[in-house]
C-alpha positions as CSV (number, residue, x, y, z in Angstrom):
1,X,-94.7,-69.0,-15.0
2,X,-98.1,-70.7,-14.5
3,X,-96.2,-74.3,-13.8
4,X,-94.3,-71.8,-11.0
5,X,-96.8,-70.6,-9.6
6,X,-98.9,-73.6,-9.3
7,X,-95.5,-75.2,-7.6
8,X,-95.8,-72.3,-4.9
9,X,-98.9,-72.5,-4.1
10,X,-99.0,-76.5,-3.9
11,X,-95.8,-75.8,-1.6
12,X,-97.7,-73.5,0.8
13,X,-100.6,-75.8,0.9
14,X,-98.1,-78.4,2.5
15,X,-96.7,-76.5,4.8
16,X,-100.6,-75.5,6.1
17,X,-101.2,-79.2,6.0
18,X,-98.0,-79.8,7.8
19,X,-99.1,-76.7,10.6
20,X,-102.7,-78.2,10.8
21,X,-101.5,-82.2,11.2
22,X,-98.9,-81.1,14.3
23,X,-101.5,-78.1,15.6
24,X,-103.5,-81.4,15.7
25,X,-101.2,-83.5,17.3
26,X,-99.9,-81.5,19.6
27,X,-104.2,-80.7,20.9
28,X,-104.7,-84.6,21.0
29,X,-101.6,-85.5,22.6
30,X,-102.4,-82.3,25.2
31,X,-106.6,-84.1,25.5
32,X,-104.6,-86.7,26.3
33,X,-102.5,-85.7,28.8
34,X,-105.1,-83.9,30.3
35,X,-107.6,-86.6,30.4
36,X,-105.0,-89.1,32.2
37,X,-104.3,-86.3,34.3
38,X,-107.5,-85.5,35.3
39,X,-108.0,-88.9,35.9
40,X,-105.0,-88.8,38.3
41,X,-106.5,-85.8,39.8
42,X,-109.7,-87.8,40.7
43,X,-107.7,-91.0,42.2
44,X,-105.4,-88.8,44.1
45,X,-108.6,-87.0,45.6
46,X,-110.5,-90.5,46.4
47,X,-106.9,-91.7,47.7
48,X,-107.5,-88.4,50.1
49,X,-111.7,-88.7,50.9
50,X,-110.7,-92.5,52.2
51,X,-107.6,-91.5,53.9
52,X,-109.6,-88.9,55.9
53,X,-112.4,-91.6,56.1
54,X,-110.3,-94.0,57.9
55,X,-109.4,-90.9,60.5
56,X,-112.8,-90.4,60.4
57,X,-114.2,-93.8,61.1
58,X,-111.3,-94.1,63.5
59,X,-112.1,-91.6,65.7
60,X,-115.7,-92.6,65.8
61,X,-114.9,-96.2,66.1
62,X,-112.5,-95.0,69.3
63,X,-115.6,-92.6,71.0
64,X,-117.3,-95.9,70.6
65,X,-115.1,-98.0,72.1
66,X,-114.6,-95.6,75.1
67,X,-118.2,-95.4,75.7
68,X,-118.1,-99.1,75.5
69,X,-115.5,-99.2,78.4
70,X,-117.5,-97.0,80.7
71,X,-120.9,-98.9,79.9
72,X,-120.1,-102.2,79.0
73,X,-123.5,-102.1,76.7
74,X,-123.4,-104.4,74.0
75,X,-124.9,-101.5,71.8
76,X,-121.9,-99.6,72.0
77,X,-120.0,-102.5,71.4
78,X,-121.7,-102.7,67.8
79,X,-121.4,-99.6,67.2
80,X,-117.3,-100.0,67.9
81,X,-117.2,-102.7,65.5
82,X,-119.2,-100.8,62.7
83,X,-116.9,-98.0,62.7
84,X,-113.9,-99.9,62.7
85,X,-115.4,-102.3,59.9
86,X,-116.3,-99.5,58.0
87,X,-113.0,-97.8,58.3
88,X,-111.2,-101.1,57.6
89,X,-113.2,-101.1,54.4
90,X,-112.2,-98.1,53.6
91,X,-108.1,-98.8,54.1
92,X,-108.7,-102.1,51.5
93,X,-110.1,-99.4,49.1
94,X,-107.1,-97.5,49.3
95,X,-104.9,-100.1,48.7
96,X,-106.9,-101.0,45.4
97,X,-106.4,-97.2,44.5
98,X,-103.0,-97.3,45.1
99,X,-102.3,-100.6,43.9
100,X,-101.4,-100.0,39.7
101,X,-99.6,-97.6,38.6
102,X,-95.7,-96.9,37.5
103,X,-96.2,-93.7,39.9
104,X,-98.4,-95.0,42.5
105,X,-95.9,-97.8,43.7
106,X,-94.6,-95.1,46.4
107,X,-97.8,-93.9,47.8
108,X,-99.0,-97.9,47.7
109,X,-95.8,-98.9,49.8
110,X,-97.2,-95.5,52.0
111,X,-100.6,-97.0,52.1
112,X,-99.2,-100.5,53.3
113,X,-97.5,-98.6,56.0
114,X,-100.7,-96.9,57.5
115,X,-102.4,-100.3,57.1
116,X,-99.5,-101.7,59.3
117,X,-100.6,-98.8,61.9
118,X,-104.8,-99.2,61.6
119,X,-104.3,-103.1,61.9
120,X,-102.0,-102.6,65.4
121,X,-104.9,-99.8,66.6
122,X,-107.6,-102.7,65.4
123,X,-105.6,-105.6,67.6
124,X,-105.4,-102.8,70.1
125,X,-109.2,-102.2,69.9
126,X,-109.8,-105.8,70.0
127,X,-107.4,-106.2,73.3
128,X,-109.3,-103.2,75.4
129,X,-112.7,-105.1,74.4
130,X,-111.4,-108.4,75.5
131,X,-110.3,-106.7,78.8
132,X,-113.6,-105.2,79.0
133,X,-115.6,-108.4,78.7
134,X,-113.3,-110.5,81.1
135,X,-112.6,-108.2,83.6
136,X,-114.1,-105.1,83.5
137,X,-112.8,-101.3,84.3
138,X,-110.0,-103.0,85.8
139,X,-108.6,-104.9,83.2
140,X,-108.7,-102.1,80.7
141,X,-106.9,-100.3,83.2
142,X,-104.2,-102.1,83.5
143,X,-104.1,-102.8,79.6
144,X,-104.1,-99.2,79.0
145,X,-101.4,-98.4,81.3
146,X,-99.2,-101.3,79.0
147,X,-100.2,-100.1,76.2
148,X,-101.6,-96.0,76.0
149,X,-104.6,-96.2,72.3
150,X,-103.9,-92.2,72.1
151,X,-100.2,-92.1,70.8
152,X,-100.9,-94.8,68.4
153,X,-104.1,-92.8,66.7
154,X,-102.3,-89.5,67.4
155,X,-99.2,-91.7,64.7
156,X,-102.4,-92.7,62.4
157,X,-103.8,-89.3,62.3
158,X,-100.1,-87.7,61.5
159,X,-99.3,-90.3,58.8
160,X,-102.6,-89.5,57.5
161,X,-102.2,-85.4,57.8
162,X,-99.0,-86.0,55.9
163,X,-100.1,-88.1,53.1
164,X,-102.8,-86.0,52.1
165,X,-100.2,-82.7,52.3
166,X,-98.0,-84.4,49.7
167,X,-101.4,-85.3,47.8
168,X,-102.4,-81.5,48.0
169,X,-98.8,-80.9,46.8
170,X,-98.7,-83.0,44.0
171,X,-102.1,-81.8,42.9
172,X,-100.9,-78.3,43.2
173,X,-97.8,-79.1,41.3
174,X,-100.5,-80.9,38.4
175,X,-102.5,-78.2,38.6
176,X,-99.6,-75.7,37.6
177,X,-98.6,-78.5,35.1
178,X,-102.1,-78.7,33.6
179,X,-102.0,-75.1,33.2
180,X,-98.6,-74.8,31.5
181,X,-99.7,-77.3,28.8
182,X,-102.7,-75.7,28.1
183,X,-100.9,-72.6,27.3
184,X,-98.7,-74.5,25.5
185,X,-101.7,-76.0,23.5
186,X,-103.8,-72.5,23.5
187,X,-100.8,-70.8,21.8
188,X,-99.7,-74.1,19.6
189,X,-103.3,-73.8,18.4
190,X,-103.2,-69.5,17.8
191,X,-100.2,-69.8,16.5
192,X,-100.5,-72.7,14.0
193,X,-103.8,-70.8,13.0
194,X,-101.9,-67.0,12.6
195,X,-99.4,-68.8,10.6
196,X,-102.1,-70.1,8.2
197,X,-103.7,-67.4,7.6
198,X,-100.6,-65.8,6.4
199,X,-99.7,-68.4,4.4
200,X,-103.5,-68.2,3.1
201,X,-102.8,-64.9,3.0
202,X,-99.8,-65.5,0.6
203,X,-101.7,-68.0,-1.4
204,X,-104.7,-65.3,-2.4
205,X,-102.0,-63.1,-3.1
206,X,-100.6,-65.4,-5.9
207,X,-103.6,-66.6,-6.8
208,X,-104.9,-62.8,-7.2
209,X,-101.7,-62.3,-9.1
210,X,-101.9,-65.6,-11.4
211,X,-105.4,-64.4,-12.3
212,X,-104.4,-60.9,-13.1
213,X,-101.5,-61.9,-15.0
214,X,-103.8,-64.4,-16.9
215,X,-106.3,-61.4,-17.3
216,X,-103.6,-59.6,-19.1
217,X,-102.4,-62.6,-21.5
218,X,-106.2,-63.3,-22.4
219,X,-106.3,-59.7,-23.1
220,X,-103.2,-59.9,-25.1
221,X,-104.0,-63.1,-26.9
222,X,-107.7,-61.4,-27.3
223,X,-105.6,-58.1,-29.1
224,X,-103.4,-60.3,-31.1
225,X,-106.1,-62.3,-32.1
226,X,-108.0,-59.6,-33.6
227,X,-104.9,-57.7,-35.1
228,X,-104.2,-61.3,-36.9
229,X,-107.9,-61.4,-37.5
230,X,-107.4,-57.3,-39.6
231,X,-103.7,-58.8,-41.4
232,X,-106.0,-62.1,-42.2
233,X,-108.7,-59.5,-44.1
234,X,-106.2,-57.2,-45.2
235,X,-104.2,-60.1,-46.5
236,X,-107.8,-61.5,-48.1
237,X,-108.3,-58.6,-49.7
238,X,-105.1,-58.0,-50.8
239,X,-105.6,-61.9,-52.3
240,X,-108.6,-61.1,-54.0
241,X,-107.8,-58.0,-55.6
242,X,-104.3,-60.0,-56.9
243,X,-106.5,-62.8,-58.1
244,X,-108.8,-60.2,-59.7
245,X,-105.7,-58.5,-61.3
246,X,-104.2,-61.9,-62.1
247,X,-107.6,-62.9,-64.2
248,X,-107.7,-59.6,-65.7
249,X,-103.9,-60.1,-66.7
250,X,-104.8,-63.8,-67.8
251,X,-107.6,-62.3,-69.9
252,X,-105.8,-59.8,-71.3
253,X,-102.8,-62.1,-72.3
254,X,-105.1,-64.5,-73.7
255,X,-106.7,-61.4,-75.9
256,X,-103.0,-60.5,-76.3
257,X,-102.6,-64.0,-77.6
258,X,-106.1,-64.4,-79.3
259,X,-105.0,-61.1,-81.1
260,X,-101.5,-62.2,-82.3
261,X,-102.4,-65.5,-83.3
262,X,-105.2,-63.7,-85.6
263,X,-102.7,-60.7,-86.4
264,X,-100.5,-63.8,-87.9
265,X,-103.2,-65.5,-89.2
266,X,-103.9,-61.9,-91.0
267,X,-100.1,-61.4,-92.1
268,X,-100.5,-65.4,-93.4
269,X,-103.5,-64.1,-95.6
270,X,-101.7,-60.9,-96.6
271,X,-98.3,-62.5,-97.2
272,X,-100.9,-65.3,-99.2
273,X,-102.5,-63.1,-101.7
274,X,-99.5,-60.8,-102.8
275,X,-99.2,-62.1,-106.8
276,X,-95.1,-61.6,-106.0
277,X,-93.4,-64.4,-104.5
278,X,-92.1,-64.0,-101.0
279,X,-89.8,-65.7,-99.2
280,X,-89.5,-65.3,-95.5
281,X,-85.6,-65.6,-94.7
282,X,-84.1,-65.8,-90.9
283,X,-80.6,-64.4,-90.4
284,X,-78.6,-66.7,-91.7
285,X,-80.1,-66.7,-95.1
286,X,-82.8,-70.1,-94.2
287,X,-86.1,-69.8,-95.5
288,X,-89.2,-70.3,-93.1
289,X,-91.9,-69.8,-94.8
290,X,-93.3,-69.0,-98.8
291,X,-96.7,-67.7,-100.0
292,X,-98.7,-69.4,-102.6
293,X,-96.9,-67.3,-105.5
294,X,-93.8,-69.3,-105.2
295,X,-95.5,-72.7,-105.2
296,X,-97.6,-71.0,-108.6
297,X,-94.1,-69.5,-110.2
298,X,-91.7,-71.9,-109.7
299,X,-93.6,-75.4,-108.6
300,X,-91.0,-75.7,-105.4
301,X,-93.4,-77.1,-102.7
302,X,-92.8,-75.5,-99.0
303,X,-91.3,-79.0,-97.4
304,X,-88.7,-78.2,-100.4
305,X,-87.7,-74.8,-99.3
306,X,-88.3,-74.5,-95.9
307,X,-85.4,-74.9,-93.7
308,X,-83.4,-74.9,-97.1
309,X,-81.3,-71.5,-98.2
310,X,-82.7,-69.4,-100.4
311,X,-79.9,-69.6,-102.4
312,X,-81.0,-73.0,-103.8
313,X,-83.6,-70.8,-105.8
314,X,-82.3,-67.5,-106.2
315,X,-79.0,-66.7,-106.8
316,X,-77.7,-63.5,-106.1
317,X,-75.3,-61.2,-107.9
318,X,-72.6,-59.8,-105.7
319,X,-72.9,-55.9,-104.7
320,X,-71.2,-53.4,-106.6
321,X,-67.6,-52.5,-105.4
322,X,-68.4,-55.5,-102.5
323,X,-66.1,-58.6,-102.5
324,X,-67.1,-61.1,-105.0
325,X,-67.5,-63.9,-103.0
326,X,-70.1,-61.7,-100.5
327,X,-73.6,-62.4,-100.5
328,X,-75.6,-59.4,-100.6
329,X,-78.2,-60.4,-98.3
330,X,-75.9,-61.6,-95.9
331,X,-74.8,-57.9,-96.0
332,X,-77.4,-56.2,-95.9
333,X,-78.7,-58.8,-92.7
334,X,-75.7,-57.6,-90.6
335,X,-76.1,-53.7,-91.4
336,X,-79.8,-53.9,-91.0
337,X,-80.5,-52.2,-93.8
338,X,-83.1,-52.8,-96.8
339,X,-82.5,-53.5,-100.6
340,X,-84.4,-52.5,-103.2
341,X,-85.2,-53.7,-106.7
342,X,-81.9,-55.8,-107.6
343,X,-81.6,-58.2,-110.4
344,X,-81.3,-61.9,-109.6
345,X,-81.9,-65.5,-111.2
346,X,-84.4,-67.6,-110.1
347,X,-84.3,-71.1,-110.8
348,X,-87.6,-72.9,-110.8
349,X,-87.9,-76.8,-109.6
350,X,-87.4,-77.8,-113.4
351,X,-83.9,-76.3,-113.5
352,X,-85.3,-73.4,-115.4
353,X,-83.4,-69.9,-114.7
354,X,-85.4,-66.8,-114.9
355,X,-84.0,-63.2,-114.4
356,X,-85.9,-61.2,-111.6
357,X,-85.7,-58.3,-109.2
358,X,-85.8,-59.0,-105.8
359,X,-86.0,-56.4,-102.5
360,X,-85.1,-57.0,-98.8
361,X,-86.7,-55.8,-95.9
362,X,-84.9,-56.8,-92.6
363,X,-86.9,-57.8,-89.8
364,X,-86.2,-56.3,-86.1
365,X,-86.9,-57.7,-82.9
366,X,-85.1,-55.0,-79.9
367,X,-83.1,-53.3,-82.5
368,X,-82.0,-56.7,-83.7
369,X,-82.3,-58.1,-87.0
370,X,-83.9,-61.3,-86.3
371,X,-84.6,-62.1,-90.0
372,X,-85.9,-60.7,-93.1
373,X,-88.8,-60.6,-96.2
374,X,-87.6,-61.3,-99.9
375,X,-90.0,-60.3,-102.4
376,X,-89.4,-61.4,-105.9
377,X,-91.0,-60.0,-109.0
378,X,-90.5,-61.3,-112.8
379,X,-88.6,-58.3,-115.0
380,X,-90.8,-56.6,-117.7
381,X,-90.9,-58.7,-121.0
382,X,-89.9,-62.1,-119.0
383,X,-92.3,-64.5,-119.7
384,X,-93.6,-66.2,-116.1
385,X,-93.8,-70.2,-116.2
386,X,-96.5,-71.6,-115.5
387,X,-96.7,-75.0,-113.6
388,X,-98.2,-77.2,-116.3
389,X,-95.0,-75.6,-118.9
390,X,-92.5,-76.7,-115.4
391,X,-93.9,-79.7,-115.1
């Protein structure tokens, strides 16, 4: 979500970049215009001052040739000659304006046209003054009935009227040009601007959103965080109360433990100082383990006997009304049960045979007989063997 969002937002940011680089074009492109235009403007109205000028000058430079006529003063002469200088002055200015320019080539070729016209008035001019210094009133009578000056400035004057009305025209038709690109930039500009501030407008939004939703995840992680932080101490406690139970349970196994090893160590010493002789016999009849008395009675040592039957040193008669080949103890094992005070022979290490009693206790471990303890006493009026008499 966050890698979307950030996509979005980098995506609007383009497209405002985008809006802003062509609002931007489009204004310079439109500074441009206008400047070359306005630059136009100002040629075209120079183009009209000196085209009025040389009217101007014209018509002075013609009141000054008249007066010349009538007066013959060399004064007015001069002043003929500066007005026409001036105004031919003028015309080569005109022809500079006019001169470069893709669109200026047909009001140039204009230009040379009325330059055709003011040079014919000038030679014109120059022929009535000529006239007037050779031979007077008359001569410029007769020249001017050749050739009348007042159709050839009234031509001047038109061509010059109707230059400057297709001037005026073009400048009008600028003028509504300049003002249908400035609209054009005016609403380029509002427009580019409206569309980002929407788009800004879109991009708080997300942003406002993004922050919220990240408010609400920080808040979440912050709630998660703490419910882990309770399991983690529930879970710590929990730990410590099962270590504390697991030591107690240690300590109490190794009491457990302390207590059977010293419970057997207290059955050894019981088992030890009984004066009968007791074998301790597992299920099938194998001896694991003796007390003193048996090493006293009948000298067998306990690496002779353990792990040995107990048959090798006491022999068993068989049970009354039993088969006859049916150990008694083996019996008894299987039916759990005890036996008390039977007769059997013990035979010492020597070889000796003795006649004792002997009992059986079975031994239970889950209502199992795991085993069993044989004690074996001497008969009344046997006499017991001693070691040094075995040996």
């Amino acid at each position: 979500m966050k890698d979307n969002i950030e996509r979005r937002v980098f995506g609007f940011f383009i497209v405002m970049l985008a809006i802003l680089v062509y609002v931007a074009a489009t204004a310079v492109r439109n500074i441009q215009r206008s400047i070359k235009s306005e630059a136009w403007v100002n040629k075209t109205h120079d183009v009209m001052i000196h085209a009025s000028e040389i009217v101007s000058y014209l018509h002075a430079g013609d009141a000054a040739l008249r007066t010349f006529m009538i007066t013959g003063d060399n004064r007015d002469q001069a002043s003929y000659r500066n007005a026409y200088s001036t105004m031919l002055e003028r015309q080569d200015e005109l022809k500079a304006l006019t001169r470069s320019g893709e669109e200026d080539r047909e009001l140039h070729q204009k230009v040379l046209d009325l330059d055709n016209l003011i040079s014919n008035r000038v030679e014109i001019a120059r022929s009535v003054a000529r006239a007037r210094e050779q031979e007077g009133l008359e001569g410029v009578r007769k020249l001017y009935v050749s050739s009348p000056d007042v159709e050839s400035i009234g031509k001047i004057e038109r061509y010059v009227a109707a230059l400057n009305g297709e001037e005026r025209g073009l400048l009008s038709q600028r003028d509504v040009d300049e003002y249908t690109q400035a609209l054009t930039t005016k609403w380029t500009v509002y427009s580019g601007v409206a569309v980002n501030f929407v788009l800004l407008a879109f991009v708080f939004g997300l942003m406002r959103d993004d922050l919220h939703a990240r408010r609400l995840a920080a808040k979440a992680l912050e709630d998660a965080n703490a419910q882990l932080e309770t399991k983690v101490q529930e879970r710590t406690a929990e730990l410590v109360k099962a270590n504390h139970a697991l030591k107690q349970e240690n300590l109490e196994r190794r009491w457990s433990y302390q207590a059977l090893d010293h419970q057997g160590r207290y059955n050894q010493l019981i088992i030890n100082s009984i004066a009968e002789m007791v074998f301790v016999i597992s299920r099938a009849l194998n001896v694991s383990r003796i007390n003193p008395a048996v090493v006293h009675q009948t000298d067998w040592q306990a690496q002779d006997l353990i792990a040995q039957s107990i048959q090798r040193v006491l022999q068993l008669p068989p049970e009354a009304g039993g088969a006859s080949e049916q150990n008694p103890l083996s019996q008894a094992m299987r039916d759990g049960r005890e036996i008390q005070d039977r007769p059997a022979i013990l035979t010492t290490r020597s070889g000796r045979t003795i006649p004792v009693r002997f009992s059986l206790v079975p031994l239970h471990d889950q209502d199992k007989v795991v085993g069993g303890v044989v004690t074996v006493r001497f008969q009344e009026g046997v006499q017991r063997p001693s070691p040094q008499s075995s040996a």
